[in-house]
C-alpha positions in Angstrom: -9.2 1.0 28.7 -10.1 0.6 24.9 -8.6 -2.4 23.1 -7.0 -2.1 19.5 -7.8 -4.9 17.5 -6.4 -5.3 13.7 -9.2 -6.0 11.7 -8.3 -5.9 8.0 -4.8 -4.9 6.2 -4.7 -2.9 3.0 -1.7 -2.0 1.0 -1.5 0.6 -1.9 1.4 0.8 -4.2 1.4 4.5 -6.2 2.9 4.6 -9.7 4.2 7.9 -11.3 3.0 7.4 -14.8 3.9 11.0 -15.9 3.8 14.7 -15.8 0.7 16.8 -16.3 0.9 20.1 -18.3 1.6 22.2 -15.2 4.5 19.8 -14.0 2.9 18.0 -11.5 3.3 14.4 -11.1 0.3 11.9 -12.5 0.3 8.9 -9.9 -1.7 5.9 -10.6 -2.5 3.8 -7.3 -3.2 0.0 -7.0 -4.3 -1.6 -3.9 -4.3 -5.2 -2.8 -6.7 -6.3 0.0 -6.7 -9.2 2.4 -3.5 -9.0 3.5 -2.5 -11.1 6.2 -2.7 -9.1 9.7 0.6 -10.6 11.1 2.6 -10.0 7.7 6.1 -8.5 8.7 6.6 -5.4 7.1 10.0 -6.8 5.6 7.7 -9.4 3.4 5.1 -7.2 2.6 7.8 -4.7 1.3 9.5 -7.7 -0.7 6.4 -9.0 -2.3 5.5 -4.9 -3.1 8.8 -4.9 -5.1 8.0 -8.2 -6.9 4.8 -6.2 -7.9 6.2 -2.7 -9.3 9.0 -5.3 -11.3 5.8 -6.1 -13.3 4.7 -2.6 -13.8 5.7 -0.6 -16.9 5.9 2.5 -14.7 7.9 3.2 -11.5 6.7 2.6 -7.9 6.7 5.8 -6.2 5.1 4.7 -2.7 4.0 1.9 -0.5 1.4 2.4 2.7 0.4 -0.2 4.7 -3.6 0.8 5.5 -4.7 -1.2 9.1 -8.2 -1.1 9.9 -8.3 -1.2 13.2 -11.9 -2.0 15.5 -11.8 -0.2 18.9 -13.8 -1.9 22.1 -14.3 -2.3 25.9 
């Protein structure tokens, strides 16, 4: 039976900075490594807030990126 083990934790926060000539949304993404493994997702989804209060344009998304090492 494989075992799942969390390696690394990524998150990426995508701003809508605007429209493009055909109407479609222009997102801008920023990502913060290093994120602790056991973070709840209540905290990381706090301090992600905090974040886009700083930005000049609104946060559109959040995603939580594992990277995940598969073995024996």
């Amino acid at each position: 039976m494989a075992i799942e083990i969390l390696e690394a934790v990524t998150i990426r926060l995508e701003f809508e900075t605007g429209m493009n000539e055909k109407g479609i949304p222009i997102v801008k993404r920023k990502s913060f490594s290093n994120v602790k493994t056991d973070a709840a997702s209540d905290d990381i989804l706090a301090a992600t807030e905090a974040i886009a209060g700083l930005q000049l344009h609104p946060l559109s998304k959040v995603s939580q990126i594992g990277t995940t090492v598969l073995s024996n």
